[in-house]
Wavefront OBJ file of the C-alpha trace (Angstrom):
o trace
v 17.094 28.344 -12.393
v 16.253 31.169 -10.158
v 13.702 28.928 -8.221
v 16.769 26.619 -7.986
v 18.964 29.315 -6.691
v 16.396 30.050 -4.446
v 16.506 26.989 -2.477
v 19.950 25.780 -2.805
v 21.458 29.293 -1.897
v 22.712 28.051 1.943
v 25.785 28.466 1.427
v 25.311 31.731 0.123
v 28.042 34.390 1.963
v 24.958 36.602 2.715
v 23.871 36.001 5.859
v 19.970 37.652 7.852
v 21.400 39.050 11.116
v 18.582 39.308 13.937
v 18.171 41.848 16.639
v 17.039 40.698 20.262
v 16.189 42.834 23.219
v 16.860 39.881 25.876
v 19.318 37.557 23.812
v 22.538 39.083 23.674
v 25.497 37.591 25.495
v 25.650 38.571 28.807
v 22.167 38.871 29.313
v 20.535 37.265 32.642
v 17.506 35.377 32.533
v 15.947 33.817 35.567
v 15.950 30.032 35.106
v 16.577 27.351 32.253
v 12.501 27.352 31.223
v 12.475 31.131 30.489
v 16.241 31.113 28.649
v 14.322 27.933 26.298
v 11.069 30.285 25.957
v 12.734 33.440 24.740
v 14.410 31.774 21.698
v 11.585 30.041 21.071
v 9.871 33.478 20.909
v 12.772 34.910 18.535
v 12.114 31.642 15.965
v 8.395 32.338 15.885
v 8.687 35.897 15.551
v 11.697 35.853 12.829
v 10.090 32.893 10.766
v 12.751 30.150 11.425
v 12.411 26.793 13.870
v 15.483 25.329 16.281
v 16.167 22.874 18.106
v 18.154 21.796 21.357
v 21.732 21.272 20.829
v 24.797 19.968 23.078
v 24.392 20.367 26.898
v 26.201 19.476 30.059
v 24.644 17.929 33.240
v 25.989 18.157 36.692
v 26.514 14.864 37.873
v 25.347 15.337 41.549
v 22.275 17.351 41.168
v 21.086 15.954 37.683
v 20.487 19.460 36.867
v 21.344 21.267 33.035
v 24.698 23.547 33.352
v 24.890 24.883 30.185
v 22.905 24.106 26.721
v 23.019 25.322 22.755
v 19.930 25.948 21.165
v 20.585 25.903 17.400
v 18.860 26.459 14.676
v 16.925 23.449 12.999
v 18.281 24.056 9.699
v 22.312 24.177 11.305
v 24.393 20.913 10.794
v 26.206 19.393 7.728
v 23.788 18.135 4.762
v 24.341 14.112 4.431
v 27.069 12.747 1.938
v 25.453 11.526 -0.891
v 25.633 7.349 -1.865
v 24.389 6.756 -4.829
v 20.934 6.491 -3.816
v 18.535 9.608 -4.471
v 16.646 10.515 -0.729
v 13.416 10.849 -1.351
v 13.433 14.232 0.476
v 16.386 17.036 0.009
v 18.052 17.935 3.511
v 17.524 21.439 5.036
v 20.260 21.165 7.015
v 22.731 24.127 5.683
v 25.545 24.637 7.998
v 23.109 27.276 9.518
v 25.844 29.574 11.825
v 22.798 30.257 14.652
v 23.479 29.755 17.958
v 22.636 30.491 21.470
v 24.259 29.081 24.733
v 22.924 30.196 28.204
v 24.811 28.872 31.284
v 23.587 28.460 34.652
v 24.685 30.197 37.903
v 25.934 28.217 40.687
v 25.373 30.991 43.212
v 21.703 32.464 41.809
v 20.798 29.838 39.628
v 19.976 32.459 36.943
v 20.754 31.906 33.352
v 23.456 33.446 31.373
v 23.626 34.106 27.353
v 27.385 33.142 27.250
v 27.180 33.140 23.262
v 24.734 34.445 21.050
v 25.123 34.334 16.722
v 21.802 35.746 15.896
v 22.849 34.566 12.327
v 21.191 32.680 9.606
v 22.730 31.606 5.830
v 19.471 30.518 4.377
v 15.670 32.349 3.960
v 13.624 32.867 6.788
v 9.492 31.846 6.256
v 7.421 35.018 5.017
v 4.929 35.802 7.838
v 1.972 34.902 6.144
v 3.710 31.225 5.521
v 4.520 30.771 9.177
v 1.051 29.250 10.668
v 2.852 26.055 8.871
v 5.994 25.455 10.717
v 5.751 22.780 12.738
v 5.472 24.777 16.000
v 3.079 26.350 15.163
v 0.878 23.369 14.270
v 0.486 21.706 17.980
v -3.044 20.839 18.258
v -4.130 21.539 22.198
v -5.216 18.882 24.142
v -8.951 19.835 24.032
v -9.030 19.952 20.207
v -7.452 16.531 19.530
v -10.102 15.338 21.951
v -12.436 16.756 19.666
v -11.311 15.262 16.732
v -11.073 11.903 18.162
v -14.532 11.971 19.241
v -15.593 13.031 15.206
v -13.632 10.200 14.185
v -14.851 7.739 16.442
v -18.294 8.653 15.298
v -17.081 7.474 11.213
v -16.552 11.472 10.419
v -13.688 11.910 7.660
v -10.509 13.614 7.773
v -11.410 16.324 5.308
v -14.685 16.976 6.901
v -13.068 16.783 10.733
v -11.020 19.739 9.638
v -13.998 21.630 8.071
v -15.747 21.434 11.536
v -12.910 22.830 13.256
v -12.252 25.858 11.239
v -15.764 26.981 12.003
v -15.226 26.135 15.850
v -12.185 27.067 16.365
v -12.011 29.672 13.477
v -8.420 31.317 13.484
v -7.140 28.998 15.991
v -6.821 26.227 13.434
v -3.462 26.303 12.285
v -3.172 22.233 11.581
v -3.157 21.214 8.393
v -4.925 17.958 6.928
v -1.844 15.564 7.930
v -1.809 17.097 11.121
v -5.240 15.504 12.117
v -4.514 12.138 9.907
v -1.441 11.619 12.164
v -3.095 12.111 15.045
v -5.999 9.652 14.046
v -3.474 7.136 12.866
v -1.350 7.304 16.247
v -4.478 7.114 18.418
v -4.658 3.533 20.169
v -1.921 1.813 17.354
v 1.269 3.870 18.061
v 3.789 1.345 18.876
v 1.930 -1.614 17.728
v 3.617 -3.702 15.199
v 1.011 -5.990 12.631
v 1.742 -9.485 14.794
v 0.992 -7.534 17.688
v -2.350 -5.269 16.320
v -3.091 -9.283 15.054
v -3.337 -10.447 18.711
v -5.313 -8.354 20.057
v -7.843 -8.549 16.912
v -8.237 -12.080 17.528
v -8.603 -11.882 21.333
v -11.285 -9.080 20.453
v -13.307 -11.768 18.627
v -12.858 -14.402 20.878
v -14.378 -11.550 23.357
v -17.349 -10.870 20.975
v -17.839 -14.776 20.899
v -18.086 -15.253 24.610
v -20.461 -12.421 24.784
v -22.895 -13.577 21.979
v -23.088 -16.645 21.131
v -24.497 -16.361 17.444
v -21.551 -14.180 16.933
v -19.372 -16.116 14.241
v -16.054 -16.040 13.315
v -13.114 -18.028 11.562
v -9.285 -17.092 11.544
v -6.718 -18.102 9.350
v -3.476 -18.491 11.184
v -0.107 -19.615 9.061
v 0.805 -22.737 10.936
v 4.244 -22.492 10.710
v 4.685 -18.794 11.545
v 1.568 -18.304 13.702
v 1.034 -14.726 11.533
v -2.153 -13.910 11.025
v -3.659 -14.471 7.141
v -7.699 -13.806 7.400
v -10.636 -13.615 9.245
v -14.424 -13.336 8.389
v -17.074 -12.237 10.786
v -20.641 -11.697 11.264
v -22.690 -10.371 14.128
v -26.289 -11.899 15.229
v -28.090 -9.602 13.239
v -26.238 -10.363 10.256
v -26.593 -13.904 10.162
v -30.447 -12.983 10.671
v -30.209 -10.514 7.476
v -28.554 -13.057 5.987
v -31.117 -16.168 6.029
v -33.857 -13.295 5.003
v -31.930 -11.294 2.577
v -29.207 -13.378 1.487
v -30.787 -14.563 -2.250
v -27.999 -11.764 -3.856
v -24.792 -10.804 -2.579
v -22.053 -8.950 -3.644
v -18.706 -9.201 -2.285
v -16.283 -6.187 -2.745
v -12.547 -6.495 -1.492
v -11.748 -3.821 -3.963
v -10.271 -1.101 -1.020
v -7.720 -1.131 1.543
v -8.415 0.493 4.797
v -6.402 -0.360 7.579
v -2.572 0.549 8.374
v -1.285 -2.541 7.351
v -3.078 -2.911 3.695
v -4.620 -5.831 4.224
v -8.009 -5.882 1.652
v -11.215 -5.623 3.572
v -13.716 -7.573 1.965
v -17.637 -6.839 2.789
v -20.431 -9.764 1.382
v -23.394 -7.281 0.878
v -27.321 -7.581 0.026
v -30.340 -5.195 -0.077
v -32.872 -5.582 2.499
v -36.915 -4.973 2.109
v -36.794 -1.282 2.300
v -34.511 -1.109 -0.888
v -31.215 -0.473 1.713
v -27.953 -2.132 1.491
v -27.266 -4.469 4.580
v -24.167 -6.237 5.442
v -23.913 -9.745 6.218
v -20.429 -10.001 6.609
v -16.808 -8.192 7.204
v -13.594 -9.981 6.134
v -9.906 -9.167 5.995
v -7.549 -11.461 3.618
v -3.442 -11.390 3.471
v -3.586 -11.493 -0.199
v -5.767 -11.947 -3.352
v -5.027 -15.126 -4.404
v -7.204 -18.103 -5.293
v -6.766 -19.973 -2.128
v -7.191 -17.239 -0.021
v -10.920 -16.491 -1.807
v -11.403 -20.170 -1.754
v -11.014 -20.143 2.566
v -12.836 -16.793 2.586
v -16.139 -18.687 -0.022
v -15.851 -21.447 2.182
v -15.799 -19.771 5.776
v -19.184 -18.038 4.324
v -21.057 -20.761 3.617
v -19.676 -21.897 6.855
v -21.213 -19.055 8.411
v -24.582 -18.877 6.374
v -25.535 -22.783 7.531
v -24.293 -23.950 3.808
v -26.819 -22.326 2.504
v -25.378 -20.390 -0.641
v -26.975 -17.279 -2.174
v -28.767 -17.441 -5.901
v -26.648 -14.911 -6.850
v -23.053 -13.865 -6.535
v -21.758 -10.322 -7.748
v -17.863 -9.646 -8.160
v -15.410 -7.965 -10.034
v -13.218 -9.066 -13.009
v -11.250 -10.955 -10.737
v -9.325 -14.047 -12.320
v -8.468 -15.831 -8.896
v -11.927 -14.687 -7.477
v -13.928 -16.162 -10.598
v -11.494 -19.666 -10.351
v -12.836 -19.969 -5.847
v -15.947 -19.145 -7.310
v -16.292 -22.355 -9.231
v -14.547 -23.927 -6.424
v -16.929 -23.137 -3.763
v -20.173 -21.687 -4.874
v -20.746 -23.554 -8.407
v -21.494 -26.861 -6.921
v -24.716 -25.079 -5.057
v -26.343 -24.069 -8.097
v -25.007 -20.086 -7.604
v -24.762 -18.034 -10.808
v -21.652 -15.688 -10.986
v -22.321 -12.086 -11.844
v -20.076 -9.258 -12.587
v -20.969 -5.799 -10.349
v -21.676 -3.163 -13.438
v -20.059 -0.851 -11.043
v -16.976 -1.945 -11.352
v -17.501 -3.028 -14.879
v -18.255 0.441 -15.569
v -15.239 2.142 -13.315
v -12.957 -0.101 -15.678
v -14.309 0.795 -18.835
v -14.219 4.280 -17.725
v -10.173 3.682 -16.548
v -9.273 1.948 -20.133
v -10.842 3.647 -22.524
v -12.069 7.069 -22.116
v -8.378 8.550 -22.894
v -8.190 6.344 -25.731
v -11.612 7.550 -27.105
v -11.254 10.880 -26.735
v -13.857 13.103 -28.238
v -15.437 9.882 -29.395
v -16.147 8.775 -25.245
v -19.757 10.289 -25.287
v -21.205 8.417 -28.012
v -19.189 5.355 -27.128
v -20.919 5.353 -23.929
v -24.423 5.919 -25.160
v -23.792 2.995 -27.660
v -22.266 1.170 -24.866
v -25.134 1.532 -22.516
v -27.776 0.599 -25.826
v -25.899 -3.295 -25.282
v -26.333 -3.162 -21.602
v -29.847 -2.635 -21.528
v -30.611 -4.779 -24.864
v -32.998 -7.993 -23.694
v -32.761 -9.586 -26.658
v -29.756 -11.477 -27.355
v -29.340 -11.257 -31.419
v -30.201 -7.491 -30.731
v -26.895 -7.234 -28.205
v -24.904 -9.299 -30.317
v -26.172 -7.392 -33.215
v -25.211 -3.898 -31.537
v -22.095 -5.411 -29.777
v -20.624 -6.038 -32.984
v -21.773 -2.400 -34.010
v -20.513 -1.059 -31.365
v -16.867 -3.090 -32.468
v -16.662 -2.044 -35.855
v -17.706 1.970 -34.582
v -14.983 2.144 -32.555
v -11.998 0.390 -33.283
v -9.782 1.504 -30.632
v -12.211 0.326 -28.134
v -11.813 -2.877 -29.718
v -9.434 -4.786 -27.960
v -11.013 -3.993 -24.521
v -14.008 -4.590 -25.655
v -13.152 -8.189 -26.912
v -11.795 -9.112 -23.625
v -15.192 -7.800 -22.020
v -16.826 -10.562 -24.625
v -15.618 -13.569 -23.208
v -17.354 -12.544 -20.147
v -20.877 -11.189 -21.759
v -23.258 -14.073 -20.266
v -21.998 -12.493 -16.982
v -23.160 -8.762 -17.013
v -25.393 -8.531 -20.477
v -28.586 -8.212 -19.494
v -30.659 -10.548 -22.250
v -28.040 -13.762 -20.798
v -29.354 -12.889 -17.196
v -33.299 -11.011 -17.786
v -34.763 -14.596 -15.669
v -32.384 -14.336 -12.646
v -33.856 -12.299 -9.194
v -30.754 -9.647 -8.779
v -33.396 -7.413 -6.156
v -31.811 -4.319 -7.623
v -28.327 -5.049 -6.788
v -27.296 -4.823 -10.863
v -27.310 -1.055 -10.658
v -24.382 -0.799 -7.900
v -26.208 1.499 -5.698
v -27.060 -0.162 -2.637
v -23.281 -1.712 -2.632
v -21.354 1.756 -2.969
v -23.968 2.600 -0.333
v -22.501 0.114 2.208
v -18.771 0.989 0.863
v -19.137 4.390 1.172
v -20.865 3.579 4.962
v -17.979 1.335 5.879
v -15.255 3.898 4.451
v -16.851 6.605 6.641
v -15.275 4.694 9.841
v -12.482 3.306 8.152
v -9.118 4.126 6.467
v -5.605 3.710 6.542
v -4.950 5.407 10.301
v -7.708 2.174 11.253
v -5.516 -0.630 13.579
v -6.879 -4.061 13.199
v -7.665 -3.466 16.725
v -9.641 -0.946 15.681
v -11.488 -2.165 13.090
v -14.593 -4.473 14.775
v -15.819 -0.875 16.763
v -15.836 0.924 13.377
v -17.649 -2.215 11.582
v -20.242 -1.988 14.532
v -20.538 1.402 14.306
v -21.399 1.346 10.685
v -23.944 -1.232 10.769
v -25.526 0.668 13.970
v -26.161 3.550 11.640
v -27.664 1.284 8.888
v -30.098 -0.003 11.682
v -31.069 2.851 12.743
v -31.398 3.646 8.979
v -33.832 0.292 8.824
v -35.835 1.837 12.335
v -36.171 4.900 10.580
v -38.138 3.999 7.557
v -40.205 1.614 9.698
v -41.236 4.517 11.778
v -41.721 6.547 8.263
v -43.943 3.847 6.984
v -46.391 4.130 10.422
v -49.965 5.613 9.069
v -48.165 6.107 5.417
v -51.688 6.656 2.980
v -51.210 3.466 0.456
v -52.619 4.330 -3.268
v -53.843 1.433 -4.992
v -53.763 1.938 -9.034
v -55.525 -1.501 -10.067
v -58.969 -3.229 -8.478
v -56.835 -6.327 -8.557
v -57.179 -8.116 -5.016
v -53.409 -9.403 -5.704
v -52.524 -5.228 -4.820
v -54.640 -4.974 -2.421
v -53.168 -7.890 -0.203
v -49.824 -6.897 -1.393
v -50.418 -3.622 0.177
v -50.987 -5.064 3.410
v -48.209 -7.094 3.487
v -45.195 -5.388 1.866
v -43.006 -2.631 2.764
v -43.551 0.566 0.801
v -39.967 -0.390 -1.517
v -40.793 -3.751 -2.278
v -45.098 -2.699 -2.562
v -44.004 -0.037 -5.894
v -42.247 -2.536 -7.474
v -44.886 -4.945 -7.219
v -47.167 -2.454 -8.020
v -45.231 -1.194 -11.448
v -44.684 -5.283 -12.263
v -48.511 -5.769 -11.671
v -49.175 -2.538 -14.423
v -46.840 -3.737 -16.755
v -48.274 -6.944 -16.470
v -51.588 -5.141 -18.404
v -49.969 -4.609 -21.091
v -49.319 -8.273 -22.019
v -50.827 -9.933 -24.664
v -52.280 -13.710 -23.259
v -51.484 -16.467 -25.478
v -52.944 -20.558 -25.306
v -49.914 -22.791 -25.675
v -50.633 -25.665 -27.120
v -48.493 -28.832 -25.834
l 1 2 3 4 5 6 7 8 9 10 11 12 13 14 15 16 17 18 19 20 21 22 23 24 25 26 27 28 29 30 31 32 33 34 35 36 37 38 39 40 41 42 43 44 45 46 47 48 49 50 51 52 53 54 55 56 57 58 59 60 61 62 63 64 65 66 67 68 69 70 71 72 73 74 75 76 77 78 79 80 81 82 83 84 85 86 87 88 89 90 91 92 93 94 95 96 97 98 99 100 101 102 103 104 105 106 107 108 109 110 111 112 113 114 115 116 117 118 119 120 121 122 123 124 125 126 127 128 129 130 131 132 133 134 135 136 137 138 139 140 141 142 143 144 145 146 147 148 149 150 151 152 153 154 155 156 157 158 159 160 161 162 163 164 165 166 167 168 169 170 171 172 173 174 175 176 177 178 179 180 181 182 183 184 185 186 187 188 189 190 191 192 193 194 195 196 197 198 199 200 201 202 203 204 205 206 207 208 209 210 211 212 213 214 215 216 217 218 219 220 221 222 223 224 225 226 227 228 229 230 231 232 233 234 235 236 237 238 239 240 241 242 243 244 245 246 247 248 249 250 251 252 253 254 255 256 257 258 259 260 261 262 263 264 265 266 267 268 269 270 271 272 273 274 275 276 277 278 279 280 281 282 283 284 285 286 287 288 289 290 291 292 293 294 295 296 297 298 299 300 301 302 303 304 305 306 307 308 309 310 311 312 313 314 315 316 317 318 319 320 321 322 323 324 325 326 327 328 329 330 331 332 333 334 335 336 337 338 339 340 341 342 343 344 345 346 347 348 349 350 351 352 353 354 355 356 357 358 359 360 361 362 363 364 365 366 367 368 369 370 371 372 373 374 375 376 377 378 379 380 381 382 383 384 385 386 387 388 389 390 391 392 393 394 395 396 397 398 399 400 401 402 403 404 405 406 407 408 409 410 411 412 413 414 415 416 417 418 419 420 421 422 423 424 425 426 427 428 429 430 431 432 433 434 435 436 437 438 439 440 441 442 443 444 445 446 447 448 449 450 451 452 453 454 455 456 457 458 459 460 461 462 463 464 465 466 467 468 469 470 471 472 473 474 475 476 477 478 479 480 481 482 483 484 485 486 487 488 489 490 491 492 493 494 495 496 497 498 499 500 501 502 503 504 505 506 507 508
């Protein structure tokens, strides 16, 4: 209750009475700028924030006569209707007031009333660097930060770099520099309107490069924008080298208007995650995945990948079938999200028992042989029984992430997650919810710029690299010449393990 009494005390018949050696009434002040300045001075000094109240303006000359400046807090709190506002009024009936007049004759300022009064707390000095006045980030600074963002720096770490710049300048809080990042280039823009110019933008890309491909969904009837997929040159060029696994991810939203961005992702010959294409989709609903599936084999020349990774995703797995089942693809779950929703449904619900669950857990995921997993699966049932129900919904999808159903299928590393979060975490760098769709095709750009110059960077790293063969085999020794060091080790540990085989005739 006292905390309560603290903040609700308003109308309290205390009041703070302030002391001002140029406001008083009758004080002169030379023109309407420095009248607004020294209140303004008062408030920052005293812990309190105002704002301009009722004025008069001379007709002929357009000029200010007289003005109130009144505290921020003064005014009557709104009636309430029923409906709880999601944030409690400071407006108290605050008595504070100042009104300065201006001279006909001088054209100096007068204080013709002055109630250096308040009926509510003032901010503690060491609170005040968070009143909104004292937040106003100078023009050179939000340059600043638009430049880090621009260049796929996040908020967090944006405000980081600043308090070491700028040191006890920085006043701004976190939403501070969101707000500014989310008004650059979108204020005013409603979604049909951030649409249009997002469409014209591809067109532009289009006319510019050729190989550049794109499809749009438009809503015939409405002419709102529903989708879009895209891929740049390079990406279609990834894509026919690359493309045997893919995993699509539409799991985050990151633009203003919440509209799931969906990347299809593979892993390229130096073990790196490369992007083959970007995609944003209205909703997640079966015919919406079905256009997006379709638009990508549109854009990959019908020619489908071996291997398609998703979530858990009903109305995903149903397009699936729809689009990439008839080419022979085999549906995969992504054991990163697999694992993120284990983790979600079960570790509260284990408790104390969530360490050995996992290990037990992870014993199935690695099993190759499949009356050893079912074996262990049904273990792993019967051990922990209020994993059970989860777990038998995870069964009716086991030939899709158990690893004896799948140990003959190329996945080229994509089964342990890495090189995907890789590209999310890459594409969330430039991206988030202060993003415009008009935005969005510079940040994509510049996130696949820095994988590039990821790509150039290993080449270089690879220039005069000493290659250590571990077998006389002539199969490593041409593989050395031809291979790139990532894809050379794993030929080279395949080619060891490969000794330790025992050759048997079969007899047909």
């Amino acid at each position: 209750m006292e905390e309560f009494n603290k903040e609700n005390h308003c109308n309290d018949t205390s009041h703070i009475v302030l002391n001002s050696n140029l406001l008083f009434e009758g004080a002169k002040l030379s023109n309407y700028e420095e009248f607004v300045a020294e209140v303004e001075k008062l408030s920052k000094e005293n812990g309190f924030t105002t704002r301009l109240g009722s004025k008069k303006i001379c007709k002929k000359t357009d000029e200010i006569r007289w003005r109130d400046i009144l505290c921020s807090r003064s005014g009557t709190p709104p009636k309430s209707s029923g409906v709880q506002r999601n944030h409690p009024s400071r407006m108290c009936n605050c008595p504070f007031v100042i009104r300065g007049i201006r001279c006909k004759e001088t054209g100096l300022w007068t204080v013709a009333k002055c109630v250096l009064m308040h009926n509510h707390e003032l901010v503690p000095e060491k609170l005040r660097r968070f009143m909104p006045d004292q937040r106003k980030i100078p023009d050179d600074v939000q340059e600043r930060i638009l430049i880090l963002r621009e260049a796929g720096i996040d908020i967090p770490t944006i405000r980081k770099i600043l308090a070491v710049e700028f040191s006890s300048m920085v006043t701004w809080v976190y939403d501070d520099i969101y707000n500014l990042a989310y008004r650059h280039g979108t204020g005013g823009q409603d979604k049909n309107f951030d649409a249009q110019n997002f469409v014209t933008l591809l067109k532009q890309y289009k006319e510019d490069d050729p190989d550049f491909f794109y499809i749009t969904k438009i809503d015939p009837l409405t002419n709102e924008f529903e989708a879009a997929i895209w891929a740049f040159s390079e990406q279609r060029l990834n894509y026919s080298r690359f493309g045997d696994v893919v995993v699509f991810d539409d799991t985050y939203k990151t633009n203003r208007f919440e509209m799931p961005f969906g990347i299809f992702t593979g892993v390229n010959n130096y073990g790196q995650s490369t992007c083959f294409a970007g995609a944003l989709i209205s909703s997640e609903s079966t015919e919406s995945f079905i256009w997006l599936f379709d638009s990508f084999l549109e854009l990959a020349n019908n020619h489908a990948p071996q291997v398609l990774l998703t979530d858990n995703d009903s109305a995903m797995a149903l397009a699936f079938i729809n689009t990439f089942e008839p080419f022979g693809t085999k549906h995969q779950l992504c054991l990163w999200h697999l694992l993120k929703n284990v983790m979600t449904n079960l570790t509260s619900k284990l408790g104390s028992q969530w360490k050995s669950f996992l290990k037990a857990f992870y014993g199935c995921l690695n099993e190759l042989d499949i009356p050893n997993f079912l074996n262990k699966w049904t273990k792993l049932n019967s051990d922990f029984p209020n994993a059970a129900n989860y777990l038998q919904s995870m069964e009716r999808t086991k030939e899709k992430w158990a690893g004896c159903y799948n140990k003959g299928v190329f996945m080229a590393d994509m089964t342990t997650t890495q090189c995907e979060e890789s590209m999310n975490n890459l594409m969330k760098g430039y991206m988030d919810a202060s993003t415009s769709l008009s935005s969005f095709l510079s940040a994509f750009m510049s996130a696949l710029e820095i994988r590039k110059e990821s790509v150039e960077f290993s080449k270089y790293k690879e220039i005069g690299c000493d290659i250590f063969l571990k077998t006389s085999s002539p199969y490593e020794k041409q593989s050395s010449l031809l291979l790139t060091q990532y894809a050379f080790k794993k030929t080279q540990i395949q080619l060891l393990d490969s000794l330790s085989y025992k050759c048997k005739e079969i007899l047909r």
